[in-house]
C-alpha positions in Angstrom: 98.9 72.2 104.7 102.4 71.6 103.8 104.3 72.8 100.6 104.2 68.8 98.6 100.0 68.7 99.5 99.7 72.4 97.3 102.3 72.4 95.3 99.5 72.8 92.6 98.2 75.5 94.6 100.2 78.3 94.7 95.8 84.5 102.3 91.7 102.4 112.3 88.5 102.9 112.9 89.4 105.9 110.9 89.5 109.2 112.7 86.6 111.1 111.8 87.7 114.9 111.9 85.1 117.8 111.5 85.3 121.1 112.6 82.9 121.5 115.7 81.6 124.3 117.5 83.0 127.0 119.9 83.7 125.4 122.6 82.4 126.9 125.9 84.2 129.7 127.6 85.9 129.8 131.2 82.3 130.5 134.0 84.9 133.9 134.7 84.1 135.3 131.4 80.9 134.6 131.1 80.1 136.5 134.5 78.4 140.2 133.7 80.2 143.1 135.2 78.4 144.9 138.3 76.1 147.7 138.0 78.0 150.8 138.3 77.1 152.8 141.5 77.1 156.7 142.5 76.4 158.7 145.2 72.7 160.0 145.0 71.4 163.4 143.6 70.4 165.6 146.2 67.1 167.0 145.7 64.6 170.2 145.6 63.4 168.9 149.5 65.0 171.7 151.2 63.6 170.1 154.4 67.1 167.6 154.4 69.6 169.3 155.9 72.7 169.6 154.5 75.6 167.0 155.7 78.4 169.3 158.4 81.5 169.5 156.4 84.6 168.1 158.3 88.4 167.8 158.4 88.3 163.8 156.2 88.9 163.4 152.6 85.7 162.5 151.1 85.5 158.7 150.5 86.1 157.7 147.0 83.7 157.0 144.7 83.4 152.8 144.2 84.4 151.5 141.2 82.2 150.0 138.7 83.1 146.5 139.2 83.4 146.7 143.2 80.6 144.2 143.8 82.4 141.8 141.6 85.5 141.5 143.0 89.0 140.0 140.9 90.0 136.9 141.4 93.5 136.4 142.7 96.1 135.4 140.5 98.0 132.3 140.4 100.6 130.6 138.7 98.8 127.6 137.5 98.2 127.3 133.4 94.2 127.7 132.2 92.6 124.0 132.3 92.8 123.0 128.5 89.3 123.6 126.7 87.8 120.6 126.0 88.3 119.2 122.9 85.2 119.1 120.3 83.2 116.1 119.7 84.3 114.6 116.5 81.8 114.6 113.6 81.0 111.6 111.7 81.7 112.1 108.1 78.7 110.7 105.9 79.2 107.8 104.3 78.1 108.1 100.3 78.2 105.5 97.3 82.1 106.6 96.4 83.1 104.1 93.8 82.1 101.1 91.8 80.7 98.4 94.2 81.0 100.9 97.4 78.0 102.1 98.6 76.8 104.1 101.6 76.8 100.5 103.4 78.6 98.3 101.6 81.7 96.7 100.1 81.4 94.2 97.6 84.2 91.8 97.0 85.2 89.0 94.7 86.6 86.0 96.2 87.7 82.4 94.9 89.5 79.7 96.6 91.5 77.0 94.9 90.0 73.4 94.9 92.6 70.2 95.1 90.4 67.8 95.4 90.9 66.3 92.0 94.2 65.2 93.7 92.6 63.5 96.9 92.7 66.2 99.3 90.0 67.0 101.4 90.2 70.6 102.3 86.8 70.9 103.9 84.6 73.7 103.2 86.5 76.2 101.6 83.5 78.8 101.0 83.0 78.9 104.7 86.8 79.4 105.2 86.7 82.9 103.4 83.0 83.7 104.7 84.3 83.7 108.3 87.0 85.9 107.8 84.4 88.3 106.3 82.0 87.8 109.0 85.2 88.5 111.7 85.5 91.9 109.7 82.0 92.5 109.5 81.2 92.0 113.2 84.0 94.5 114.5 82.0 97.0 112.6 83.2 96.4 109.4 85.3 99.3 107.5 84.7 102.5 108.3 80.6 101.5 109.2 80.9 99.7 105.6 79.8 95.7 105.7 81.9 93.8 103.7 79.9 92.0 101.4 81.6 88.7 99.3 80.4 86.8 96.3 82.4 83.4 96.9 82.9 80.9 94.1 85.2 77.8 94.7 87.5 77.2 91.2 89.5 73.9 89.8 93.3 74.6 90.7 94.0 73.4 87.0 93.4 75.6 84.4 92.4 79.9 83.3 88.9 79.4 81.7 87.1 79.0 84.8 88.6 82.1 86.8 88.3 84.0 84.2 84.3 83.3 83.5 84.2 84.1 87.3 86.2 87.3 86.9 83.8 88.5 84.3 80.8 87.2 86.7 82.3 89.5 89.6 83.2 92.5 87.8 80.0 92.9 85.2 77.3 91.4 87.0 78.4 91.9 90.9 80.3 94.9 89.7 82.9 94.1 92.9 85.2 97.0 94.6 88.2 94.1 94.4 89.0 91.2 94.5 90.4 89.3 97.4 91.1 85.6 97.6 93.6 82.9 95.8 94.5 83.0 92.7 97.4 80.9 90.8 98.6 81.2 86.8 98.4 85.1 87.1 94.9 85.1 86.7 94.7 88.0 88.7 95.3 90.0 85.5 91.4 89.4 84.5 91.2 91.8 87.3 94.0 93.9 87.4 94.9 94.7 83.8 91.5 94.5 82.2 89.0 95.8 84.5 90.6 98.0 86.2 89.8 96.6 89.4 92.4 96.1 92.9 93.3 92.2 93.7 94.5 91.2 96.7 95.7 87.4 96.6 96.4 84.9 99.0 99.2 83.7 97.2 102.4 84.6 95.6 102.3 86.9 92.6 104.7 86.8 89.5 106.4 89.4 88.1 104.8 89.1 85.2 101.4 89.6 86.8 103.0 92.9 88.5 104.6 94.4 85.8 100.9 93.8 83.9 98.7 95.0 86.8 98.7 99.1 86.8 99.6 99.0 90.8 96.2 97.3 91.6 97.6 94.1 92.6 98.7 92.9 96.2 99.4 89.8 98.0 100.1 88.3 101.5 103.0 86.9 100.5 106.5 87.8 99.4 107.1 88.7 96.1 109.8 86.4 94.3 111.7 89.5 95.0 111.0 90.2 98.3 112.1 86.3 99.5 115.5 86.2 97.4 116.4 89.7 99.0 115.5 87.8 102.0 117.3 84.8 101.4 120.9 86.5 100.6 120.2 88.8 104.2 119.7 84.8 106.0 122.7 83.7 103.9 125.2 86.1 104.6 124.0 86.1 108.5 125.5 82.4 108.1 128.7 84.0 107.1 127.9 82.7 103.3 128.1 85.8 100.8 130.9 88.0 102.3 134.2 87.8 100.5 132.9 84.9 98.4 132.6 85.2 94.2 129.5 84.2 93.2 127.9 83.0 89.6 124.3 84.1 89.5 121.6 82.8 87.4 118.2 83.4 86.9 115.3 82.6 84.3 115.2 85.1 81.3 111.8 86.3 82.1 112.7 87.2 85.2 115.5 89.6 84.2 114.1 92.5 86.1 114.8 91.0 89.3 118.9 90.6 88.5 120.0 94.0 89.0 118.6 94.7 92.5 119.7 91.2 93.3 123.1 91.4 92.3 123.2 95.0 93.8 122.0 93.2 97.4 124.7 90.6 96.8 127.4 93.1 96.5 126.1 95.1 99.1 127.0 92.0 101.3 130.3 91.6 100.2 130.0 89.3 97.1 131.6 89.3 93.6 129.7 88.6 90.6 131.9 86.2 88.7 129.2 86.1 86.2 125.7 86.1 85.3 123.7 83.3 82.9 120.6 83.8 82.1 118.1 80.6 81.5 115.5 80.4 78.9 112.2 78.5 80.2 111.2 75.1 78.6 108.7 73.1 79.3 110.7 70.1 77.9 112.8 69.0 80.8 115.5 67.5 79.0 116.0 70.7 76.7 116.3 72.4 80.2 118.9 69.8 81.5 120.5 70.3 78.4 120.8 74.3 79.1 121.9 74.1 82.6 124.6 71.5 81.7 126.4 74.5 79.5 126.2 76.6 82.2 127.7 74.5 84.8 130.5 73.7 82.6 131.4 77.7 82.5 130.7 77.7 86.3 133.0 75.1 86.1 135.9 77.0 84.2 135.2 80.0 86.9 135.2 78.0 89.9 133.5 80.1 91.8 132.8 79.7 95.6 129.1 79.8 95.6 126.2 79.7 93.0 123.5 81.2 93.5 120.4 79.6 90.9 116.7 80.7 90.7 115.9 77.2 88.8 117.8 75.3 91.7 117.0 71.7 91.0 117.9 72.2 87.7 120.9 73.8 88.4 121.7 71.2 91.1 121.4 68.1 89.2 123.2 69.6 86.4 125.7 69.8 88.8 125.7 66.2 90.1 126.0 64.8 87.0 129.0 67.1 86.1 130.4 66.0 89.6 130.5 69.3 90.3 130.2 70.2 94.4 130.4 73.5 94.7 127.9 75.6 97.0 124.6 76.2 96.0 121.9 78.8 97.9 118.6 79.1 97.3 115.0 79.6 98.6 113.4 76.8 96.9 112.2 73.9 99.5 109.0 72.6 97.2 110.4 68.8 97.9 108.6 67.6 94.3 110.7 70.0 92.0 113.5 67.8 93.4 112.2 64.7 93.4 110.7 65.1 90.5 113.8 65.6 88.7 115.2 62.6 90.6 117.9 65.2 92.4 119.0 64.0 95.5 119.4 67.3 97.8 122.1 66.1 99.9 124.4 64.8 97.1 125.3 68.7 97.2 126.1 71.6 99.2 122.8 73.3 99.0 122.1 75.9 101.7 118.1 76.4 101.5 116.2 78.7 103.4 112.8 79.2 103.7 109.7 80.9 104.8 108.2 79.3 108.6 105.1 77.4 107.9 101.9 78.2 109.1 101.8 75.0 111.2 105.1 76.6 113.2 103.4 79.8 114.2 100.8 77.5 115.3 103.2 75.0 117.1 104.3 77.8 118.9 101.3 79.0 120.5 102.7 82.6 120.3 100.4 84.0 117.8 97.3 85.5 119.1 96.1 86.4 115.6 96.2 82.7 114.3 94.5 81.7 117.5 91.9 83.9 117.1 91.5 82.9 113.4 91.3 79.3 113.6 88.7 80.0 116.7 86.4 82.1 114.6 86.6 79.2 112.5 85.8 76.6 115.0 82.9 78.7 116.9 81.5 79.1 113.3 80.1 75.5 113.5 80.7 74.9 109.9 78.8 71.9 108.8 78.9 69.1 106.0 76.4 67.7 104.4 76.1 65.2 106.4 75.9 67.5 109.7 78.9 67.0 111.4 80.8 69.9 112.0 84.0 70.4 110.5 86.7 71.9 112.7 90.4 73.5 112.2 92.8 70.2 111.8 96.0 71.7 113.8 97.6 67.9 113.5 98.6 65.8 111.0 95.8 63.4 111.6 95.2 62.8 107.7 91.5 61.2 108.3 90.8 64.8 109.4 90.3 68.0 106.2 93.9 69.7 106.0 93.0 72.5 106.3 94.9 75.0 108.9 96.6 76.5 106.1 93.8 77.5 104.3 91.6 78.7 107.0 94.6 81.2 108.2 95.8 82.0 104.8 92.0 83.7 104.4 92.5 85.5 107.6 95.8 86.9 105.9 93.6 87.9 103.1 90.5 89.5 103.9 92.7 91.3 107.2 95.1 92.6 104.6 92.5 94.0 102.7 90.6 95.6 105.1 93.8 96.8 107.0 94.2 98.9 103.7 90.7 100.0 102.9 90.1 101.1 106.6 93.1 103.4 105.9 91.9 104.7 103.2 88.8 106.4 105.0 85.4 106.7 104.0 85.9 108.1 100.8 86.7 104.2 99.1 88.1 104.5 95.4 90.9 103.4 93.8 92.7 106.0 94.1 92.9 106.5 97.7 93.3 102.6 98.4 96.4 102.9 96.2 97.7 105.8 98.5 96.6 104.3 101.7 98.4 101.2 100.6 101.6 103.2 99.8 101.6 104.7 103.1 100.4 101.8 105.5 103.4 100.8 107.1 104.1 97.8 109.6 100.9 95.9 110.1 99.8 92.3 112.3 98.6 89.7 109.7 98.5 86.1 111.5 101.2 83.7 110.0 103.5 86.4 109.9 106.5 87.2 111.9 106.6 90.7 110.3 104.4 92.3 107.7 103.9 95.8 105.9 102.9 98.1 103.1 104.7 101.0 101.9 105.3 102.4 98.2 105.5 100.0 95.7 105.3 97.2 98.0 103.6 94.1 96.6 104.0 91.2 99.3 103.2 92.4 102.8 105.3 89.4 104.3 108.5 90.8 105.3 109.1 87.4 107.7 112.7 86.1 107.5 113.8 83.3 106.0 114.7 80.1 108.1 117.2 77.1 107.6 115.7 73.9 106.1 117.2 70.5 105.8 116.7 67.5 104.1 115.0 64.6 106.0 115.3 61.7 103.7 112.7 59.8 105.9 109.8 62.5 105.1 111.3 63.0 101.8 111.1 67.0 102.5 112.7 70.2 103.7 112.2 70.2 108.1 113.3 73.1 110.0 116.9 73.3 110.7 116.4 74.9 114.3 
C-alpha cells in the first residue's frame, strides 16, 4: 500500500538444558579383572611322589590379571563420551495469559475503509501469521492464541474499549498488532502489559510505556540517525553548518541528533525549537520567524523535522538554501500547497514493501504472502481473496498489510521464543535486550538489543519528486 493510501494509518526452539545421567563408561572399564591363580596345595596323599628338583629357576607365579591381558597403548585421544540427552523443561502457567499451552495475545488492525479502500480481510491477515507460528510448533511447545478485533483508524474510544476487553476479560500476555495515536499506552502504561506494534511509535508513547513497548519499525529516532548516516554518504553534512529544528515535544531527540551531526563533520549554527499547532497558519506564521534567523545565519544546510512547513516557509521567503529530511508522506506537501521541487530538498526514505517484493530477493516476504494465498481466505461472497502484488486498483491493496502482520507476530515470537519457557515480563524484557540481529520480511536489516524500540535498522534510500504521480519514486 503506498505511503498517500495510509497516510491515516500509521507489522530458537529454545535449548532445553537438564542435567542427565552418567553417561556409560569405555566396555575396558567395565571388564572384571581375572581370577587370581596359584599353584595347588600339596596334600596328606603320600602316594604322589614328590616332583625331582633340577638346575631351572622355578617359573614365576602368574599374575592376577594374566588371563586378561593389557591392551596396547596408542597415541589416539579417548572417543568423546556421548553427550546426554537433553531434558525437556515442563512447561507451567508462568504469567498472566501464559499457560502450560498457551499464549494469549491482543491484536487489532486499522480499518480505512471509511476512505474507499478495500483492504480485504484484515482479521484473516493477522490470523495467518499466527497460524504460520503456531504450525512450526509454536513458542517453545506454546500455541499462540489471538483475540482479533478490527478498529476505525479515526479516533481512541474504540481501542481503548478493546484494550480493556483484551486485558480484563481475555486477560492477554501482550499485545501485538497496529495501533496509531499512541494508543498503545492503554496497554503499556496502564496495564502493565508488553505491545508490540506494527507501526511507528512516538516518543511520547515511549517515554510513557515502562519498557513494554516495541515496534517493527524505526523509531522517529532511529530513521533521522539514519537519514544524516544516508546524507552525509552523499557528501551532504561534512564541513557544512547546519540550523537544526525540531518540534518542542520532541526535545529529547535533539541532543543525540546534533551529537550524530557533529560526529559527521557538521556545525550547529543554531537550534529552533517549534511549538505544535493544529492551526496551520499559526504554524506558517512560526516557521516564517525562523527562516528569517536562518536567513541572517545563512547557513549551508537546514535540517527540519516539520519539513513542509519549513519548506514553504522558505519559498515564500525566497529563500533556497538546502533542506534534508526523512519525510516523503506526498499529502503533508500537497496539502500545504508546497511544491517539492521549488527547493533543494534532499529526502530519503525507508524502501517500500512493494520494492522488497519487486525484487524477488526476499524469501521471508515470499513465504508470507504465500501463507496468505494458500490460506484461501474467502469473502462473503466466496471468492477467494488473494495477495495484490500490483497496482491493479479493482483488486484489495493489501500487500502491505499482509506483510506488515508477518513483521508483527515474527517479531514477537522471535522475542518470546528467546525468552524460554519460563514467559513473564520480566524475562521478555531481558530477551528483548539481548536478541541481537534478527530476519523480519520487509527488512533489509533488523534487531533488538538494550533499549532498542524499532527493530528496523534498514537504510534509508534517495526519493525524488515525480510531478506526474504527484509522490516521492525511488531515486536509484
Amino acid at each position: 500500500m503506498s505511503k498517500r493510501l495510509l497516510g491515516v494509518l500509521v507489522a530458537l526452539s529454545l535449548i532445553f538444558t537438564a542435567c542427565g545421567g552418567d553417561s556409560d563408561s569405555d566396555s575396558s572399564d567395565d571388564t572384571p579383572a581375572a581370577p587370581a591363580t596359584s599353584a595347588p596345595e600339596p596334600d596328606d596323599d603320600e602316594s604322589a611322589p614328590a616332583p625331582e628338583p633340577d638346575d631351572e629357576e622355578p617359573a614365576p607365579e602368574p599374575e592376577a590379571d594374566e588371563s586378561a591381558p593389557a591392551p596396547e597403548p596408542d597415541d589416539e585421544e579417548p572417543a568423546p563420551e556421548p553427550e546426554p540427552e537433553a531434558t525437556p523443561v515442563p512447561l507451567t502457567a508462568s504469567f498472566r495469559g501464559v499457560t502450560e499451552t498457551e499464549i494469549r495475545i491482543g491484536m487489532t488492525s486499522l480499518d480505512a475503509e471509511m476512505f474507499g479502500f478495500d483492504q480485504g480481510d484484515l482479521a484473516s491477515k493477522w490470523q495467518v501469521a499466527v497460524d504460520a507460528v503456531n504450525a512450526a510448533g509454536g513458542i517453545n511447545g506454546r500455541m499462540l492464541v489471538p483475540y482479533i478485533d478490527v478498529l476505525n483508524v479515526i479516533g481512541t474510544v474504540e481501542a481503548d474499549a478493546t484494550c480493556v476487553k483484551f486485558v480484563e476479560d481475555k486477560m492477554v500476555f501482550a499485545f501485538v498488532g497496529w495501533l496509531r495515536e499512541d494508543n498503545e499506552l492503554c496497554y503499556t502504561e496502564r496495564n502493565n502489559t508488553i505491545a508490540v506494534n506494527g507501526n511507528d511509535v512516538t516518543p511520547e508513547a515511549i517515554n510513557r510505556s515502562n519498557g513494554l513497548l516495541f515496534a517493527t519499525e524505526a523509531t522517529k529516532l532511529g530513521i533521522q540517525l539514519n537519514l544524516i548516516a544516508a546524507a552525509a554518504a552523499d557528501g551532504l553534512i561534512d564541513g557544512k553548518r547546519v540550523h537544526f529544528s525540531i518540534l518542542a515535544s520532541e526535545d529529547s531527540l535533539t541532543d543525540p541528533l546534533i551529537e550524530s551531526l557533529e560526529a559527521h563533520g557538521a556545525t550547529i549554527t543554531s537550534v529552533s525549537r517549534v511549538t505544535a499547532v493544529d492551526d496551520v497558519q499559526a504554524a506558517e506564521a512560526n516557521h516564517d520567524v525562523i527562516v528569517q534567523r536562518i536567513a541572517d545565519e545563512d547557513p549551508d544546510l537546514v535540517y527540519s523535522l516539520e519539513p513542509a512547513l519549513m519548506s514553504g516557509a522558505m519559498i515564500r521567503a525566497g529563500i533556497d538554501i538546502p533542506q534534508i529530511t526523512s519525510e516523503s508522506d506526498e499529502d503533508l506537501y500537497l496539502n500545504l500547497g508546497v511544491d517539492p521541487t521549488a527547493i533543494q530538498l534532499h529526502v530519503y526514505a525507508p524502501e517500500q514493501i512493494k520494492t522488497y517484493w519487486d525484487r524477488g530477493d526476499d524469501p521471508l516476504i515470499i513465504e508470507c504472502v504465500d501463507n496468505y494465498n494458500n490460506a484461501q481466505i474467502t469473502d462473503e461472497d466466496g471468492n477467494v481473496e488473494q495477495v495484490n502484488v500490483t497496482e491493479d486498483p479493482s483488486q484489495p491493496i493489501n500487500l502491505s498489510l499482509v506483510v506488515r502482520a508477518c513483521q508483527t507476530v515474527w517479531l514477537f515470537a522471535a522475542i518470546a521464543t528467546a525468552a524460554g519457557p519460563n514467559l513473564t515480563n520480566e524475562t521478555f524484557l531481558e530477551a528483548a535486550a539481548n536478541l541481537g540481529s534478527i530476519d523480519l520480511p520487509g527488512m533489509s536489516a533488523a534487531s533488538m538489543s538494550e533499549g532498542k524500540i524499532g527493530a528496523d535498522d534498514s537504510p534509508l534510500v534517495k526519493v525524488i519528486w515525480d510531478p506526474e504521480k504527484e509522490e516521492f519514486v525511488s531515486a536509484g
